[in-house]
LOZAPA-859510 format. One line per field, with one value per residue: residue number from 0; residue in one letter; x, y, z of N, C-alpha, C in turn. Coordinates in steps of 0.05 Angstrom, whole numbers, plus 5000, padded with zeros to 4 digits. Each point is the difference from the previous one (the first is absolute). Layout:
N
pos	[NUM, ...]
code	[a, ...]
n_u	[X, ...]
n_v	[Y, ...]
n_w	[Z, ...]
ca_u	[X, ...]
ca_v	[Y, ...]
ca_w	[Z, ...]
c_u	[X, ...]
c_v	[Y, ...]
c_w	[Z, ...]
END
This chain:
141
pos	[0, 1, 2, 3, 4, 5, 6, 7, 8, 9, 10, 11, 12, 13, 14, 15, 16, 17, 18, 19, 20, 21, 22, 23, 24, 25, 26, 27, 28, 29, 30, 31, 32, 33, 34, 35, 36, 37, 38, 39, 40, 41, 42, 43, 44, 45, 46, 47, 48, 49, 50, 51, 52, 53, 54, 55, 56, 57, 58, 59, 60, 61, 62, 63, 64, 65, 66, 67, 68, 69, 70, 71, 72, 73, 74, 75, 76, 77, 78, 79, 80, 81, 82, 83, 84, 85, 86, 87, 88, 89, 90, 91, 92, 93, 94, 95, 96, 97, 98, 99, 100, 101, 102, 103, 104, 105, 106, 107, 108, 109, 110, 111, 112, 113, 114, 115, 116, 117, 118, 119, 120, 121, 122, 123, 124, 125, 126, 127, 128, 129, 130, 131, 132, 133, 134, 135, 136, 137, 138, 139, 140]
code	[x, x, x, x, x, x, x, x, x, x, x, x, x, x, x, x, x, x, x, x, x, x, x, x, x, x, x, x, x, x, x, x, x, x, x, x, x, x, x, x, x, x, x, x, x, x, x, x, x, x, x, x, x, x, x, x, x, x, x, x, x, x, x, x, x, x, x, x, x, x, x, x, x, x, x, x, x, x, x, x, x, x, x, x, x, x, x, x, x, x, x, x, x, x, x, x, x, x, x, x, x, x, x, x, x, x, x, x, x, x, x, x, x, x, x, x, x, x, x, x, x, x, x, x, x, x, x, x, x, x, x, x, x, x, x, x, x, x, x, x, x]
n_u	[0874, 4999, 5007, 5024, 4998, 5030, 5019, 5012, 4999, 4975, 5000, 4987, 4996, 5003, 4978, 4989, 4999, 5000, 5029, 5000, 4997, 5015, 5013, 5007, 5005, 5020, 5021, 4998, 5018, 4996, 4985, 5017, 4978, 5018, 4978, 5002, 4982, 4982, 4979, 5026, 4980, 5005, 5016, 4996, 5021, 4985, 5021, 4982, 5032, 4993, 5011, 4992, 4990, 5001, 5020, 4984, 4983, 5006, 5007, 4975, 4992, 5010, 4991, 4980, 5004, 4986, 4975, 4984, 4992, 4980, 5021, 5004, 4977, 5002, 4983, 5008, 5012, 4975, 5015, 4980, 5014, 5020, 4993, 5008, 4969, 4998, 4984, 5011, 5018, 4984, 4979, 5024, 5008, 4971, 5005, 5030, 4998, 4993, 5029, 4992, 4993, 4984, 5004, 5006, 4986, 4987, 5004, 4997, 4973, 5001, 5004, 4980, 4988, 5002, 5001, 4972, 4992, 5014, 4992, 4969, 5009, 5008, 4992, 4984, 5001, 5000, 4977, 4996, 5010, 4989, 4980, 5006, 5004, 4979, 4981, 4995, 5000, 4980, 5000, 5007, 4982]
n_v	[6115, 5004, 5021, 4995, 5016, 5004, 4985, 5012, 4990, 5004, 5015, 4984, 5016, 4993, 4992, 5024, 5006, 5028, 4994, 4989, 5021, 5004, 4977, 5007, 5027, 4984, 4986, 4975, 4994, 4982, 4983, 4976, 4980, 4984, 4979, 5008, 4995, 5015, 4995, 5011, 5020, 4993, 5017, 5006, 5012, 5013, 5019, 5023, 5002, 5027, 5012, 5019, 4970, 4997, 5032, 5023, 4998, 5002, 5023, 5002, 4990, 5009, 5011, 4989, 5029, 5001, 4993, 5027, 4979, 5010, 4999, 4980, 4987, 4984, 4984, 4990, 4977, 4977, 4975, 4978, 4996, 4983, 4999, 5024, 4991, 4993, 4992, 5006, 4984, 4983, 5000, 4991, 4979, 4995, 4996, 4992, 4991, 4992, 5005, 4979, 5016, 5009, 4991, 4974, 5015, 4997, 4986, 4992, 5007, 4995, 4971, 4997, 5014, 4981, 4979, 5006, 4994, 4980, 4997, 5019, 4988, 4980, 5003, 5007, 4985, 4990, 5010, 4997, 4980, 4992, 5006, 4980, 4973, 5007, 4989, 4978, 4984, 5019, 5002, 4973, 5006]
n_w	[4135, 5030, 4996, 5008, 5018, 4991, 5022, 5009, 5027, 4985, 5021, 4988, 4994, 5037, 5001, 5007, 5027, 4990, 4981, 5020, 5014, 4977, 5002, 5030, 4984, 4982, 5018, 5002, 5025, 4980, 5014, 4997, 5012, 5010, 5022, 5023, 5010, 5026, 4993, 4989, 4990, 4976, 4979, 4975, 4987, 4985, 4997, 4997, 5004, 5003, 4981, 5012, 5003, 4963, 5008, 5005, 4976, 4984, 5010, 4998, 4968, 4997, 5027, 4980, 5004, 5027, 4982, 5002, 4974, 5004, 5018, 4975, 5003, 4982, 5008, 4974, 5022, 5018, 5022, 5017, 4979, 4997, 4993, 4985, 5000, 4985, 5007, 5026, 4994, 4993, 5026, 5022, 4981, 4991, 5024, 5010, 4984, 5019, 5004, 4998, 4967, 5015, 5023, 4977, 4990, 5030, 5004, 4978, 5000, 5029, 4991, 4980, 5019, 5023, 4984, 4987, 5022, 5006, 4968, 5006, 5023, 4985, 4988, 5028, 5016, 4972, 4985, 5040, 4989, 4977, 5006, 5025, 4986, 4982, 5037, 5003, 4981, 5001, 5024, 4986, 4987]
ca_u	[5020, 5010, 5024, 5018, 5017, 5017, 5021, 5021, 5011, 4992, 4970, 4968, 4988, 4968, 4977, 4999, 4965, 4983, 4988, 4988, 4971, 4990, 4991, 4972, 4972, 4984, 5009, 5010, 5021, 4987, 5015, 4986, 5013, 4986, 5001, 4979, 4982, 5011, 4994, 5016, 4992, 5019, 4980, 5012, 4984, 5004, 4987, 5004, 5007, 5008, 5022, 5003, 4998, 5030, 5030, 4988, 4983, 5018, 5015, 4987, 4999, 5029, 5010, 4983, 4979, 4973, 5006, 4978, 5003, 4982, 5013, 5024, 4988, 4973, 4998, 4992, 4995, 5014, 4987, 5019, 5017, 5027, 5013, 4973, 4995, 5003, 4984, 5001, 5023, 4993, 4982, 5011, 5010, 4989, 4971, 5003, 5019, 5022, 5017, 5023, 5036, 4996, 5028, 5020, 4998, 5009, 5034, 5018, 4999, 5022, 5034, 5011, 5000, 5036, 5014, 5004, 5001, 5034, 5021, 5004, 5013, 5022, 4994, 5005, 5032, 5014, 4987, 5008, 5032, 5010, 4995, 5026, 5033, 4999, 5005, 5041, 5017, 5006, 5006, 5034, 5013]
ca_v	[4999, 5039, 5005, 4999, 5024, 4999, 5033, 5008, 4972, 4973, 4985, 5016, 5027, 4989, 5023, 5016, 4993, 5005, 4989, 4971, 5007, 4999, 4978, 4993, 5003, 4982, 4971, 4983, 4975, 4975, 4984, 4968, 4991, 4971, 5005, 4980, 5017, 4991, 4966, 4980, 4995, 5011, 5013, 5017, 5035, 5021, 5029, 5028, 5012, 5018, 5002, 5011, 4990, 4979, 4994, 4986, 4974, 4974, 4995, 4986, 4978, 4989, 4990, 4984, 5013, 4997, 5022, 5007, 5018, 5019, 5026, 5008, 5001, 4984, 4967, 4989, 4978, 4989, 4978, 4988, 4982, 4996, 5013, 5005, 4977, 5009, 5024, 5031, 5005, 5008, 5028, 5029, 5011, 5021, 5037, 5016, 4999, 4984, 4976, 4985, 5002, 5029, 5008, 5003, 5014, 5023, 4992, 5007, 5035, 5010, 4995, 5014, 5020, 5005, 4992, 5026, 5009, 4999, 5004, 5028, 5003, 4993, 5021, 5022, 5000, 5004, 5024, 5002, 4988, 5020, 5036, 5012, 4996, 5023, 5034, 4995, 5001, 5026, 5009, 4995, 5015]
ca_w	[5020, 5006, 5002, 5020, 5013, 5018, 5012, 4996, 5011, 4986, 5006, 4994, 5013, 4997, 5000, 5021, 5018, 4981, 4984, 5012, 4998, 4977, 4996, 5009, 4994, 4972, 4998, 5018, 4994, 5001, 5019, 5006, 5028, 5016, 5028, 5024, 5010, 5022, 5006, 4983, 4971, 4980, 4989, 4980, 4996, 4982, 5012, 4987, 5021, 5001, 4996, 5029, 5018, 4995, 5007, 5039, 5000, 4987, 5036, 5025, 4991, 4998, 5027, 5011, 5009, 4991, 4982, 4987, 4979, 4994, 5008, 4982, 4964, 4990, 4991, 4976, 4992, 5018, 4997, 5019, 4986, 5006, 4970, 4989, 4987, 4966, 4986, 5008, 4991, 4968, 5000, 5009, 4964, 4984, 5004, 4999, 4978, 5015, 4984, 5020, 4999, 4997, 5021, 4984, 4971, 5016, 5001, 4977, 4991, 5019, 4990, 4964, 5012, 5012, 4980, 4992, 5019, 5009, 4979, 4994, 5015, 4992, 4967, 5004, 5010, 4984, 5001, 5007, 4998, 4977, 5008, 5015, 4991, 4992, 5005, 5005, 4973, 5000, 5023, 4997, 4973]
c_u	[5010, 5032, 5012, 5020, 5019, 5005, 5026, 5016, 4997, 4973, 4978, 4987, 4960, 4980, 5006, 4971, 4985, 4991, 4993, 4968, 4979, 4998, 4976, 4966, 4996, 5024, 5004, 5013, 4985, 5023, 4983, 5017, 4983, 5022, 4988, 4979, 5006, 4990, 5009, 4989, 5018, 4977, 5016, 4983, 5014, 4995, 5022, 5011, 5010, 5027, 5015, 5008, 5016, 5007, 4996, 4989, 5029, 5027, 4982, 5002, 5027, 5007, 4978, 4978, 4966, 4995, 4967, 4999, 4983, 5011, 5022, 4985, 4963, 5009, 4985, 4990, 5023, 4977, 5023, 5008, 5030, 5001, 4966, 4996, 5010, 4976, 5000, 5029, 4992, 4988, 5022, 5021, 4983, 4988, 5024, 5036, 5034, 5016, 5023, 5034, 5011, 5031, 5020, 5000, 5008, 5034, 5007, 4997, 5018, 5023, 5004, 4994, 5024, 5025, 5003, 5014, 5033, 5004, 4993, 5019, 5028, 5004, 5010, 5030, 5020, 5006, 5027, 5033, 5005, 5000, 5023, 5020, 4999, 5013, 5038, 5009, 4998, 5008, 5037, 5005, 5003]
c_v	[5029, 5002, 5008, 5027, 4985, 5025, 5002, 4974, 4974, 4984, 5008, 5016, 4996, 5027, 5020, 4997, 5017, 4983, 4973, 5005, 5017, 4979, 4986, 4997, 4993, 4985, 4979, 4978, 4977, 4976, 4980, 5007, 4981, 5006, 4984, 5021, 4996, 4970, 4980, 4991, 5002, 5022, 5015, 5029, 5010, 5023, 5020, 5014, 5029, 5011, 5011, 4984, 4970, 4973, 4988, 4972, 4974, 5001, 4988, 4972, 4983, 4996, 4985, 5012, 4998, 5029, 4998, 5008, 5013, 5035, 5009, 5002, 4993, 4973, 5002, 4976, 4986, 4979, 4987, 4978, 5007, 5022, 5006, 4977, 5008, 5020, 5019, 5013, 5013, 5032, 5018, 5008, 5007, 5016, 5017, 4994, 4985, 4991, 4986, 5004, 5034, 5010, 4990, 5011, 5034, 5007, 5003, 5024, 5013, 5003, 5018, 5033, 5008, 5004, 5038, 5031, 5008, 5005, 5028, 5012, 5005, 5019, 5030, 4996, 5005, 5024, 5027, 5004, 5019, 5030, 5009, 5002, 5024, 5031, 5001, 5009, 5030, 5016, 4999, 5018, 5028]
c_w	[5005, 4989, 5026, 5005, 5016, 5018, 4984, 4999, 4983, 5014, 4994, 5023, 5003, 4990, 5021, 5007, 4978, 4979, 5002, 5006, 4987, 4979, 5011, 4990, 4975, 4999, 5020, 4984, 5010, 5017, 5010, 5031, 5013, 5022, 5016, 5013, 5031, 5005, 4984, 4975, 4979, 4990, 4977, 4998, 4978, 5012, 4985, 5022, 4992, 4997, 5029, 5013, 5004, 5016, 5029, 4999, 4998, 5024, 5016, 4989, 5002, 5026, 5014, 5023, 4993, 4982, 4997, 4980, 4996, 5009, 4978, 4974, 5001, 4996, 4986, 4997, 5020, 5010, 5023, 4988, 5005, 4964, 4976, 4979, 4967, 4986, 5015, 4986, 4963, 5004, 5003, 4980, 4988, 5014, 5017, 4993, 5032, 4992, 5017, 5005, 4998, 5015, 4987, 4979, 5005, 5006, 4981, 4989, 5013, 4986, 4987, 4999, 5008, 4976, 4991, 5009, 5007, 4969, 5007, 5025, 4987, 4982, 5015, 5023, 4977, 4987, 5015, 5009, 4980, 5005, 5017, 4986, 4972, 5005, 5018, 4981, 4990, 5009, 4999, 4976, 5015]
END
């Protein structure tokens, strides 16, 4: 599981286009998707979508946009079924290690990241408090 960059603010701090495409060239984000085709086929997909390319992919997915996936990654594995049958589901855990529960495990690294994150926040606001009321308190002598 990656570790997590906040801002200042507390929000995780995305990749920058560099280092997104430098990902490019030895990672992708694995992704199930079912759908309709234009002749009203169902159909499921596995695909290796480009870190680069994400964020655009899963906005198009998420607004129900027609979507070529071959312009965001590689298909791994796909089939005009409503959902991947079971043994493509077994292949795409061992050959390339898929995990269904990947976006909530994702989330919590998030959390406990965060968690860390706001105490070293905290540690140093305090940090802080003290140093002033220090340099008050001498400043009165």
């Amino acid at each position: 599981m990656p570790s997590f960059r906040f801002d200042d603010a507390g929000n995780v701090a995305p990749p920058d286009a560099e280092e997104l495409a430098k990902a490019d060239a030895d990672s992708a984000i694995l992704v199930y998707m079912t759908g309709t085709v234009e002749d009203g086929r169902p159909y499921y997909a596995y695909l290796a979508v480009k870190p680069s390319r994400y964020c655009e992919f899963m906005d198009l997915n998420e607004a129900k946009a027609q979507i070529t996936p071959e312009e965001y990654g590689t298909i791994l594995a796909s089939g005009f079924e409503s959902s991947a049958p079971p043994e493509t589901i077994v292949m795409m855990r061992n050959t390339y290690g898929f995990d269904e529960q990947y976006l909530e495990k994702l989330r919590q690294g998030i959390v406990k990241d965060y968690v860390v994150f706001m105490k070293n926040k905290e540690d140093q606001w305090i940090g802080d408090i003290v140093a002033m009321l220090k340099k008050k308190q001498t400043a009165a002598l």
